[in-house]
ZAMARGU-4260 file (C-alpha; in steps of 0.2 Angstrom, whole numbers, plus 5000, padded with zeros to 4 digits):
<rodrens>
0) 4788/5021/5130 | 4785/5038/5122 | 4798/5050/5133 | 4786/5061/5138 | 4776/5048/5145
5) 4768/5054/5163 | 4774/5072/5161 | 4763/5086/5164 | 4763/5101/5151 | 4755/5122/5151
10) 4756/5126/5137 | 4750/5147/5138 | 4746/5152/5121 | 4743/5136/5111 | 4729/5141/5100
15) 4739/5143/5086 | 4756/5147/5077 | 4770/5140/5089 | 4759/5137/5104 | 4749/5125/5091
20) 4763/5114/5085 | 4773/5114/5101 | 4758/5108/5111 | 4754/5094/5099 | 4774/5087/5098
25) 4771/5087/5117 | 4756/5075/5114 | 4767/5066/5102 | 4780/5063/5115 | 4767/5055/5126
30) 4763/5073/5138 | 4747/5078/5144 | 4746/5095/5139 | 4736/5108/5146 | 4730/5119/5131
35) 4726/5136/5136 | 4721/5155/5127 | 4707/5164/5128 | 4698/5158/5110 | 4686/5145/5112
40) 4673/5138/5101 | 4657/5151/5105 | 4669/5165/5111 | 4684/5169/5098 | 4696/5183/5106
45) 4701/5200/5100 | 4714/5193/5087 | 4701/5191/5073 | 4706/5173/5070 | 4695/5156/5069
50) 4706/5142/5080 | 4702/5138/5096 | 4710/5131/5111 | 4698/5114/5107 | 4705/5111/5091
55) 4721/5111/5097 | 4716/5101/5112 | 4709/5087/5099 | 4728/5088/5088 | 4737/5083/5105
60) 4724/5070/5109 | 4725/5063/5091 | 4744/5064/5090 | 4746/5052/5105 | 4744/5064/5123
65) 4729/5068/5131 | 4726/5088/5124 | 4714/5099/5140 | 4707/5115/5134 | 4705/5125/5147
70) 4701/5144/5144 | 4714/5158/5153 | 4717/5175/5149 | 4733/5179/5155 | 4732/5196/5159
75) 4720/5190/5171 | 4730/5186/5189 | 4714/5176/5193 | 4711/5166/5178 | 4732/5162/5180
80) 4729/5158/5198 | 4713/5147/5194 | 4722/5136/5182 | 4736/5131/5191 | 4725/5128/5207
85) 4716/5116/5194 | 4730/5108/5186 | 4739/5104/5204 | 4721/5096/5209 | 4719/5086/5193
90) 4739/5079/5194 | 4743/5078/5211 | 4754/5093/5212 | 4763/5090/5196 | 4769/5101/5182
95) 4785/5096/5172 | 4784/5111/5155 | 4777/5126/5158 | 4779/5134/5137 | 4777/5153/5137
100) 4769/5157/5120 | 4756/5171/5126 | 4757/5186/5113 | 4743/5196/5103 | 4754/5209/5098
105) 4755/5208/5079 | 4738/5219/5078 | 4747/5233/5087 | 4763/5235/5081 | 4767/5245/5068
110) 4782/5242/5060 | 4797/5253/5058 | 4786/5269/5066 | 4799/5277/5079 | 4793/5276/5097
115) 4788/5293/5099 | 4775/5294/5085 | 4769/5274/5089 | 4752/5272/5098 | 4759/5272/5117
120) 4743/5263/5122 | 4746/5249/5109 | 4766/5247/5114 | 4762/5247/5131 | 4749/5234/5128
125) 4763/5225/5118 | 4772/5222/5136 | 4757/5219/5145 | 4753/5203/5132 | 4770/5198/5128
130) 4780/5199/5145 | 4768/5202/5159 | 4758/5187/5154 | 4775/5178/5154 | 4780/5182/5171
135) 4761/5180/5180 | 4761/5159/5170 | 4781/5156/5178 | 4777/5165/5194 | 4759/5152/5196
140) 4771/5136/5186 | 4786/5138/5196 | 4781/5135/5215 | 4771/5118/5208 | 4789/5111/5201
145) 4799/5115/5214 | 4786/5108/5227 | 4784/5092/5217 | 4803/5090/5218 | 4806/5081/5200
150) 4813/5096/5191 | 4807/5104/5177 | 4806/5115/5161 | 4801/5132/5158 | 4802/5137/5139
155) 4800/5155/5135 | 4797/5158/5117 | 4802/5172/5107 | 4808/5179/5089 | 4827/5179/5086
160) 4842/5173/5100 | 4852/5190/5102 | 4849/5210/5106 | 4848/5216/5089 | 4833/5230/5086
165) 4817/5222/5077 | 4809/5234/5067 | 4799/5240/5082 | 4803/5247/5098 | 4790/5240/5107
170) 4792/5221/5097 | 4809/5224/5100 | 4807/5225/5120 | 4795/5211/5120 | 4806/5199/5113
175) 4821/5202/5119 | 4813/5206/5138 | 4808/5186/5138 | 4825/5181/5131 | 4832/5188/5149
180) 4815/5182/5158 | 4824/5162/5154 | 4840/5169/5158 | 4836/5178/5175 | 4823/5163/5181
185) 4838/5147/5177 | 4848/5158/5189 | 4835/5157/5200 | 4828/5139/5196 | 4844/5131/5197
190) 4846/5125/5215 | 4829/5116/5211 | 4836/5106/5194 | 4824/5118/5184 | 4827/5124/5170
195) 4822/5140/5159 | 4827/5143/5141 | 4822/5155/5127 | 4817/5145/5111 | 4815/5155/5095
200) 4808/5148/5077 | 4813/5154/5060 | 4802/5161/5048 | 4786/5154/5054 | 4772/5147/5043
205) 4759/5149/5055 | 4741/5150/5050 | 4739/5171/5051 | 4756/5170/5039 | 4749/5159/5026
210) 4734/5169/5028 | 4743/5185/5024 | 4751/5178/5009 | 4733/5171/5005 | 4741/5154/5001
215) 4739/5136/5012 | 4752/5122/5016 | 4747/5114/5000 | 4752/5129/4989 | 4764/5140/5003
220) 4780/5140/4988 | 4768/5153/4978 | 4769/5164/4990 | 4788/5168/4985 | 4781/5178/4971
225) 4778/5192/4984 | 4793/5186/4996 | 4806/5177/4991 | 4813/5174/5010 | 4797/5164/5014
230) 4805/5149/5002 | 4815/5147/5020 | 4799/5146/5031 | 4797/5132/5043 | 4782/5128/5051
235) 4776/5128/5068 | 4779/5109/5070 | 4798/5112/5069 | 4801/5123/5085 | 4786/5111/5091
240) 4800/5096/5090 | 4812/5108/5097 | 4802/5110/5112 | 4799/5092/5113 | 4817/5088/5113
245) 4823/5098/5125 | 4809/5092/5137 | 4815/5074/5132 | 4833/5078/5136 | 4838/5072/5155
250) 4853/5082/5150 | 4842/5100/5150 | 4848/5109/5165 | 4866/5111/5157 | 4856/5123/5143
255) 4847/5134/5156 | 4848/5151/5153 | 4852/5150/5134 | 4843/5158/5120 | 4841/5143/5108
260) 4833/5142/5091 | 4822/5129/5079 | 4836/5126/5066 | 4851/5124/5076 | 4841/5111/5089
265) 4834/5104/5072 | 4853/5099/5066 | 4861/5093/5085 | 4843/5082/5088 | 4841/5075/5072
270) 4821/5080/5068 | 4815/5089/5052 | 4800/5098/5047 | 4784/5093/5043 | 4788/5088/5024
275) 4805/5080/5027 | 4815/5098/5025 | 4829/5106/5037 | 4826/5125/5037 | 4843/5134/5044
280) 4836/5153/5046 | 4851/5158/5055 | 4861/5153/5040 | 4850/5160/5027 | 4850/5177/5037
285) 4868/5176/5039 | 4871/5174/5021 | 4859/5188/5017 | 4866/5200/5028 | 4850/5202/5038
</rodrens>
């Protein structure tokens, strides 16, 4: 039996990047996983990218779940509210993972502009994306887990484990702000054997990063000739598996409220990337000074 067999998955954000590979290793595991985002086939969102909640939808299907695209815009309290009215109908009241992924930031952050001079519009739109979505998903997620009684998993995802400045104030408080979200909601999930954690990936080979490189999986090593760094890339089925294996782990609860990350889950479960490799970020950073 596949360990997630039976379990009941949100994954917010899933059309691509992290949300992508962390809703198909879901489906891999056996989950049903309910793929949401705003792109859809016919009605692409403001990010200026081609995936679609569908696609996705078809990878977790094909990899062994059952993948449902269901469109949400999480800015949207109603589209929020709507979903999890439709996921409690469809599965009795269940809901086991709720992944945070919702972000949509990259477009308006400018990097390494001090605050003062940064569009305030765009970094206050950073929050609304990146941490109110958050909160409006957990706030609709939560109430279905406790009520069904069988604990639980909420994963917020994020870049980087710690409180070091990102290049960005407004990044910076994005990131960091959903670090604390999983630590201040395991406090209060606890009594109900939920758990809340903050997941981050490494360098992430994600579509829009290949893109920028103008390279694809099959040739992603040229693009060391502009960034030597992206030799340690992972891609997104990495924190993918991470997020699988924690969801797998019976033993979850006693990491609830922790910042984890891809490569050190990688070395204490056993999985590997993609083509067979073990990507450690943190110990190429380290050793980089950076």
């Amino acid at each position: 039996m596949k360990p997630l067999d039976g379990k009941i998955a949100v994954v917010a954000g899933a059309t691509r990047g992290a949300g992508r590979g962390i809703a198909i290793a879901l489906g891999r595991a056996g989950a049903t996983v309910y793929v949401t985002g705003r792109s859809v086939r016919g009605s692409l969102s403001d990010m200026g990218r081609s995936e679609t909640i569908e696609e996705t939808a078809e990878l977790v299907t094909a990899a062994g779940g059952q993948g449902i695209p269901v469109r949400c815009d999480y800015t949207i309290e109603d589209d929020v509210r709507t979903l999890y009215a439709r996921v409690a109908e469809e599965q009795q009241g269940r809901l086991d993972i709720q992944v945070n992924d919702i972000w949509g930031g990259d477009p308006l952050t400018v990097w390494h502009e001090p605050f003062w001079e940064h569009s305030l519009h765009n970094g206050l739109l950073i929050q609304q994306r990146g941490v109110h979505t958050h909160m409006i998903a957990s706030y609709y997620a939560a109430p279905l887990m406790i009520a069904h009684g069988s604990g639980g998993l909420i994963i917020e995802i994020t870049d980087g484990y710690d409180y070091r400045y990102r290049g960005n104030l407004y990044y910076s408080l994005a990131k960091i702000s959903v670090i604390h979200l999983a630590q201040a909601m395991a406090a209060d999930l606890r009594p109900h054997n939920i758990a809340a954690v903050a997941l981050t990936p490494g360098f992430l080979r994600s579509e829009a990063m290949l893109d920028h490189f103008g390279v694809q999986e099959s040739n992603w090593r040229d693009a060391a000739a502009q960034d030597p760094h992206f030799l340690q890339s992972e891609t997104p089925a990495l924190v993918g598996q991470a997020a699988a294996a924690l969801a797998s782990d019976p033993n979850v609860l006693a990491r609830s409220g922790q910042a984890l990350t891809s490569w050190d889950l990688s070395e204490e479960y056993g999985f590997a990337d993609a083509d067979g490799s073990r990507p450690h970020w943190g110990r190429y950073a380290a050793e980089h000074g950076f």
